[in-house]
Each structure stands twice: as structure tokens, then as C-alpha cells.
MDAnalysis code that builds the backbone (N, CA, C; Angstrom):
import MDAnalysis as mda
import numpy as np

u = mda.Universe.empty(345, n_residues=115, atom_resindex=np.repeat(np.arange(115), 3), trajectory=True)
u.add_TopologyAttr("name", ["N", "CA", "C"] * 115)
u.add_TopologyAttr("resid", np.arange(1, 116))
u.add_TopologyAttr("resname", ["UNK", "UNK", "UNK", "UNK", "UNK", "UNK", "UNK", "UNK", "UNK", "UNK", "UNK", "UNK", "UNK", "UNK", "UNK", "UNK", "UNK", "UNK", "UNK", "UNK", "UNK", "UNK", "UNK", "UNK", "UNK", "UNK", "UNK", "UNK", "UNK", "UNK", "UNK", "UNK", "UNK", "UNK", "UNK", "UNK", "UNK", "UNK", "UNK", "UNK", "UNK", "UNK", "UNK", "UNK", "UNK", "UNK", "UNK", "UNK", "UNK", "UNK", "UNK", "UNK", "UNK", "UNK", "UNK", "UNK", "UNK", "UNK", "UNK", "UNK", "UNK", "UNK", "UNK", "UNK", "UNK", "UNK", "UNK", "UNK", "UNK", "UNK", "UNK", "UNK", "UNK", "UNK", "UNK", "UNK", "UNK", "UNK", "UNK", "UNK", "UNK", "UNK", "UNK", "UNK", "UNK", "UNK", "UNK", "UNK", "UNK", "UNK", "UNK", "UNK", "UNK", "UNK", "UNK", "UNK", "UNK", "UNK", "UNK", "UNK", "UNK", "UNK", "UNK", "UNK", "UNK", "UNK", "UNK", "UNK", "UNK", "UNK", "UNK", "UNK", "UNK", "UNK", "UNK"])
u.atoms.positions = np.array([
    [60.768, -8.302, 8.149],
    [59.811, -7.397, 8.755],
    [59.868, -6.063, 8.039],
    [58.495, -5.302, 7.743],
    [58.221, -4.192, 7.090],
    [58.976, -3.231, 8.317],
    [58.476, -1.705, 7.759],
    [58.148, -0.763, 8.544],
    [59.333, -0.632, 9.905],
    [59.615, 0.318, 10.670],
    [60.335, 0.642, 11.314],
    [61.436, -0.171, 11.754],
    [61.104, -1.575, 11.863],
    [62.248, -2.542, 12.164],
    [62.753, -2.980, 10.402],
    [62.777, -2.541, 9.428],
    [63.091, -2.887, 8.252],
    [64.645, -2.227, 8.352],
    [65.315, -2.963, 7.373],
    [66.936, -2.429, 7.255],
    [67.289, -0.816, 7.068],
    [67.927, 0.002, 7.721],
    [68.142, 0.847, 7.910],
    [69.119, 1.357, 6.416],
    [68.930, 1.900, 5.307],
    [69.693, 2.481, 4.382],
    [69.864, 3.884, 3.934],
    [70.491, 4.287, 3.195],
    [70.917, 5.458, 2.942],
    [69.666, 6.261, 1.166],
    [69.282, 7.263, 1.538],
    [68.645, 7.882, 0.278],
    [69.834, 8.215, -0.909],
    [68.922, 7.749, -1.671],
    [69.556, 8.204, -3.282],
    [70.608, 7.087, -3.369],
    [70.789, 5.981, -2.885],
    [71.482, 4.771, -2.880],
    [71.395, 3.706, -3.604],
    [72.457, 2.929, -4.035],
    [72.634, 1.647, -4.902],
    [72.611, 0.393, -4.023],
    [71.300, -0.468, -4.043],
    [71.665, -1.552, -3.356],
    [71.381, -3.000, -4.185],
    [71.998, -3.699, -3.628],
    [71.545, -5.252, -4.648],
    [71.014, -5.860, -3.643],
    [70.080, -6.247, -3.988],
    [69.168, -7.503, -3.387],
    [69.370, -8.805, -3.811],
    [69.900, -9.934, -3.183],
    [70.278, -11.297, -4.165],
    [70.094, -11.991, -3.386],
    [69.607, -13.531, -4.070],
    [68.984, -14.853, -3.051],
    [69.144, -15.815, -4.209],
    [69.696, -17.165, -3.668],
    [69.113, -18.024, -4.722],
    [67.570, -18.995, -4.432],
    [67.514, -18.941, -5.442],
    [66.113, -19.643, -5.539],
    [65.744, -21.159, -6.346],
    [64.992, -21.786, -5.774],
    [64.509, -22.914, -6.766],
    [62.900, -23.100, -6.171],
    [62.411, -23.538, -7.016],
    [60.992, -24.358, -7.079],
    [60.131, -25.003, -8.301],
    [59.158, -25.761, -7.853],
    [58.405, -25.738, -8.720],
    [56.784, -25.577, -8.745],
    [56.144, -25.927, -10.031],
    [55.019, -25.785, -9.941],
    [54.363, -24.217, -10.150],
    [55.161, -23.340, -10.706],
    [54.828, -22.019, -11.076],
    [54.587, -21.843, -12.508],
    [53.877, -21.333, -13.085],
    [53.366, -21.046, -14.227],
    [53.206, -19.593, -15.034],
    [53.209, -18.740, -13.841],
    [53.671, -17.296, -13.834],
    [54.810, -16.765, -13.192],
    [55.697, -15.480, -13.746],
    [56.852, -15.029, -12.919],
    [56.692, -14.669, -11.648],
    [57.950, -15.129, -10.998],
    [57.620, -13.793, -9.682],
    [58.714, -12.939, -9.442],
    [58.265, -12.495, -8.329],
    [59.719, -11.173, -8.376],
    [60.651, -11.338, -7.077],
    [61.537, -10.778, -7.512],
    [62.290, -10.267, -6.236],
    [62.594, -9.370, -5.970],
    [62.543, -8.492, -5.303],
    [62.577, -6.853, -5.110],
    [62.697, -6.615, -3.588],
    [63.005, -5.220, -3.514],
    [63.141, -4.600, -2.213],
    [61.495, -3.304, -2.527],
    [61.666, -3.028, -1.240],
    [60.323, -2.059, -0.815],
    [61.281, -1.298, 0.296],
    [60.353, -0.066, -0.576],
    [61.787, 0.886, 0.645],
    [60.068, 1.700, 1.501],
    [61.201, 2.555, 2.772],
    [60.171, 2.963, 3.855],
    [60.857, 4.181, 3.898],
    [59.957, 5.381, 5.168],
    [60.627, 6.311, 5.287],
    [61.195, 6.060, 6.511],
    [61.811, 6.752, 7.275],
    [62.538, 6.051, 8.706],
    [61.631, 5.764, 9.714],
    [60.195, 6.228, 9.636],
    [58.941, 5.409, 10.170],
    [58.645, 4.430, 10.334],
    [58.925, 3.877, 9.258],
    [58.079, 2.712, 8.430],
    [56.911, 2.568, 7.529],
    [56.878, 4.211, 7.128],
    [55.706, 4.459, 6.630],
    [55.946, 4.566, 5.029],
    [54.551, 5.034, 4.088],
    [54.980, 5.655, 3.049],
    [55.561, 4.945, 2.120],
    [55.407, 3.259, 2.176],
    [56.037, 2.139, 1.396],
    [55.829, 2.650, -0.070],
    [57.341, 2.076, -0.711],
    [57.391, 2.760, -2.172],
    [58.291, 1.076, -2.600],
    [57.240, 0.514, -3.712],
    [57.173, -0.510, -4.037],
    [57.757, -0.445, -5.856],
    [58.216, 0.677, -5.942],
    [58.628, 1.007, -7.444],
    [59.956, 1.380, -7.232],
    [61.076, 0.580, -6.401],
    [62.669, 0.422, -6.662],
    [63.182, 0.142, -8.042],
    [62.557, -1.151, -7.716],
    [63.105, -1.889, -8.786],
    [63.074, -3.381, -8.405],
    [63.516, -4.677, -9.280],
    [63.203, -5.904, -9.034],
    [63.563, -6.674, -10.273],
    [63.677, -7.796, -9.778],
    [63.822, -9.079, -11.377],
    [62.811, -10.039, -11.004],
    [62.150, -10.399, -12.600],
    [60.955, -10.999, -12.568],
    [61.784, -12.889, -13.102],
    [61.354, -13.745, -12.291],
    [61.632, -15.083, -12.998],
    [60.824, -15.852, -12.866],
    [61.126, -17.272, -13.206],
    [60.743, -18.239, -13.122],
    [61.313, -19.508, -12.294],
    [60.397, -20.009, -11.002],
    [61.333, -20.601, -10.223],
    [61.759, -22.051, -10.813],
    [62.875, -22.556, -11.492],
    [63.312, -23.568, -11.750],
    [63.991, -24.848, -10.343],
    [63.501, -25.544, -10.675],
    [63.589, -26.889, -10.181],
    [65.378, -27.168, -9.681],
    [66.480, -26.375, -10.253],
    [67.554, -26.265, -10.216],
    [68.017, -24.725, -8.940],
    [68.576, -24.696, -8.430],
    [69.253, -23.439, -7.566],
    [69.212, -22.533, -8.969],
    [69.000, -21.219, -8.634],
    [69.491, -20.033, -9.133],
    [69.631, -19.055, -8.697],
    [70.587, -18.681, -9.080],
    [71.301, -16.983, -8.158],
    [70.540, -15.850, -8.952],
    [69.585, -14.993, -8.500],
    [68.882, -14.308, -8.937],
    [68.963, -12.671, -8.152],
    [69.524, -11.921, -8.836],
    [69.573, -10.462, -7.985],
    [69.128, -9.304, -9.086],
    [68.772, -8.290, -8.583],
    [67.956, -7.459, -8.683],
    [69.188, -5.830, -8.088],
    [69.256, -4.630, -8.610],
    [69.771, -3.439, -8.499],
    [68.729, -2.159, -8.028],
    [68.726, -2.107, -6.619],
    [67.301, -0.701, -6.743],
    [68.206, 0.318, -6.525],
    [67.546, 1.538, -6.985],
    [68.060, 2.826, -5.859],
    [66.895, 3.417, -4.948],
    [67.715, 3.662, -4.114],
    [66.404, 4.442, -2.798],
    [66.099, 5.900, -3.351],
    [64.969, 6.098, -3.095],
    [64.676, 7.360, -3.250],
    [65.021, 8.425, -2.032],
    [64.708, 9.772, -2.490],
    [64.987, 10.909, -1.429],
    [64.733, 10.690, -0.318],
    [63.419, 10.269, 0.530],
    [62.766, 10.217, 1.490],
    [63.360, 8.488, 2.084],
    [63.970, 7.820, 1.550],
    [63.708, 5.938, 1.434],
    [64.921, 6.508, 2.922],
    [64.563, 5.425, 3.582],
    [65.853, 5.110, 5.190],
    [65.439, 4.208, 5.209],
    [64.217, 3.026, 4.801],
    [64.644, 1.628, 5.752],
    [63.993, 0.774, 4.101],
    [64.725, -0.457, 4.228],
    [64.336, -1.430, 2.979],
    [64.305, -2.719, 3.565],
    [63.553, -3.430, 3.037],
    [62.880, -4.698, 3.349],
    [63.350, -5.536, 1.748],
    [63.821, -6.744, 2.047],
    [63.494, -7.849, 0.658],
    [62.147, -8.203, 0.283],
    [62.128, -8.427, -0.831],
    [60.770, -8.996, -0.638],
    [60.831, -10.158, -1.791],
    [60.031, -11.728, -2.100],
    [59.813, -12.091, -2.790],
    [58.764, -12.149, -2.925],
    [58.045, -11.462, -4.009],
    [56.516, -11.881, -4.545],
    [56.136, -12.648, -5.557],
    [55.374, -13.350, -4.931],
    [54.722, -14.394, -5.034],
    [53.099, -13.985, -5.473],
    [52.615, -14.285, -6.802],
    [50.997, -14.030, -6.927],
    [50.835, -14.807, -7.965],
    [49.324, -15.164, -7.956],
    [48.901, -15.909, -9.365],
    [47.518, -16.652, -8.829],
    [46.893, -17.268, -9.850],
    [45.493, -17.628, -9.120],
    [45.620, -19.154, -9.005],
    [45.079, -20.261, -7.863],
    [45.169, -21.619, -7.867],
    [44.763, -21.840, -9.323],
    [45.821, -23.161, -9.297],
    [45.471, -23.967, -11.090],
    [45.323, -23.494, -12.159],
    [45.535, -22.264, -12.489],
    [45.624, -21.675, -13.006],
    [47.274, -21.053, -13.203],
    [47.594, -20.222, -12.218],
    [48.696, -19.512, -12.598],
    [50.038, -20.081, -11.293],
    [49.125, -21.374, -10.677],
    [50.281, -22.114, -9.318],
    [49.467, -23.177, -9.204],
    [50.642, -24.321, -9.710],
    [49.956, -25.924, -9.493],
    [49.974, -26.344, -8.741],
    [48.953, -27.034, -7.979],
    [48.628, -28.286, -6.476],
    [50.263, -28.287, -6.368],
    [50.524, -28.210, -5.236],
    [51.729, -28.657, -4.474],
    [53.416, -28.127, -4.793],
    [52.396, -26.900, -5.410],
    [54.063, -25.622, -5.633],
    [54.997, -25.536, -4.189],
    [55.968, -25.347, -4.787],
    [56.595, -24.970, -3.113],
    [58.175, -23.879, -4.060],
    [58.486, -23.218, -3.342],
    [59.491, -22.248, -3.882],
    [59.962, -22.325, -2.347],
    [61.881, -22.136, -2.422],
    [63.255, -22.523, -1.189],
    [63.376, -21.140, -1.713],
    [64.075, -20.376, -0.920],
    [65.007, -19.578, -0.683],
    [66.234, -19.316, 0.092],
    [67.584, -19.035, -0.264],
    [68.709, -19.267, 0.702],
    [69.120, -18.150, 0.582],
    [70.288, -17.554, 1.508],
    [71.638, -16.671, 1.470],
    [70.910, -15.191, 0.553],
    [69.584, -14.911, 1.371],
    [69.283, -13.639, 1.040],
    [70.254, -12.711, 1.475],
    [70.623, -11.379, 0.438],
    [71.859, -10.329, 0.964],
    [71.033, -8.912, 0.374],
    [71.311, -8.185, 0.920],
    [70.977, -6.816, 0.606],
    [71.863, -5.732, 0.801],
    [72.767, -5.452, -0.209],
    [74.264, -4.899, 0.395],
    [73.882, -3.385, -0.785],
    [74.991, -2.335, 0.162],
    [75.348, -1.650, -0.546],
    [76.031, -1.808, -1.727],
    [75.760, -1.276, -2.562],
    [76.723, -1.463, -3.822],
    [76.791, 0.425, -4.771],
    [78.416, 0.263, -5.265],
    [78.916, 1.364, -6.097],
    [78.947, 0.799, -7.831],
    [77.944, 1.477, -8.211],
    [78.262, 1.540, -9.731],
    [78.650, 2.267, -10.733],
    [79.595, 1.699, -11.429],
    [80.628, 1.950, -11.932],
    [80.058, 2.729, -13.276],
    [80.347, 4.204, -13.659],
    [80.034, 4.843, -15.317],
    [80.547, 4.159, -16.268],
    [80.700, 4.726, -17.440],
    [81.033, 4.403, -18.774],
    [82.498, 4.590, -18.597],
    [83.011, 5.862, -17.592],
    [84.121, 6.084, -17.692],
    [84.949, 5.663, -16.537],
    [84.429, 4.878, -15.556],
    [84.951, 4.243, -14.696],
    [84.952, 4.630, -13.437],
    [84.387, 5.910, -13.802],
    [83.936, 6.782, -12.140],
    [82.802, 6.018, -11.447],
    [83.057, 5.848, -10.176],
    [81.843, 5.189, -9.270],
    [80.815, 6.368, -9.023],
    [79.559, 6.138, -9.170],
    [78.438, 6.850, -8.656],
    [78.310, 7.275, -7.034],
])
């Protein structure tokens, strides 16, 4: 769920978004990303960050690193999904998703200091 009931996080923050994924029948990438809010739910800011793939027929562990911006307090996962029938998604695509996580995370400098 978007907007006010979306996960409650911290501004100027490191989070990972990770799920594994499989499917088939895709022909274009899709993404996985977070969408951050303000503590409203308003004001959606869709330029975190994200990893673009390809859903393979096999499980894959696929995660993605955003930071929240100044204003960001609530984040949502998101997988997107777009492309046009028969064209860019074949008759009878289907894409699984499991063990979605959206955790804080500290990253580490060049010199070993955490951010």
C-alpha cells in the first residue's frame, strides 16, 4: 500500500529493497524499486533508485540500494511491470515474487567509516 499506510522510514537514509524473482514470457526489463512519500502520503518521488532485469525462468535474488530524500518518511516496494501486449509481454507471462525485505542498511566508505 502507497501513501500514509506505506513503511514508515527515516530522511537522508540507506535502504535495500530485495525480493527474489522468477518468470517468464518478458521481452522487456522491469524494475524493482522503492517510491518514497512524505509522512502524508503525498508528494510520491519515484527517482530513489532501482534495478532493472529480466525475469528468468530460474529464482533470482535481485536487490536494489535507494536513499530517501529530505522530505521522504514513508516507502513503499514496488515492482514495475510495463510493456505493450505481444510485443514487449507474451500470451501467458506470469512473474512470482517471494521474501520481499526493505531494511535499513549502513554503507560502508573507501575508508571503512559507515555513512
Amino acid at each position: 500500500y502507497s501513501g500514509p499506510k506505506a513503511y514508515a522510514v527515516s530522511p537522508n537514509t540507506t535502504y535495500r529493497v530485495s525480493a527474489w524473482i522468477r518468470g517468464q514470457g518478458f521481452k522487456r526489463q522491469v524494475s524493482l524499486e522503492a517510491w518514497g512519500f512524505d509522512e502524508k502520503g503525498g508528494t510520491r518521488d519515484r527517482k530513489l533508485g532501482g534495478v532493472n532485469f529480466l525475469p528468468a525462468e530460474r529464482w533470482t535474488y535481485q536487490e536494489a540500494f535507494i536513499r530517501t530524500g529530505d522530505k521522504t518518511r514513508r516507502l513503499v516496494p514496488v515492482l514495475f511491470l510495463y510493456g505493450q501486449k505481444d510485443r514487449d509481454i507474451a500470451p501467458g507471462a506470469a512473474v512470482y515474487v517471494d521474501d520481499v525485505e526493505l531494511r535499513r542498511v549502513k554503507i560502508r566508505t573507501d575508508r571503512g567509516k559507515s555513512k
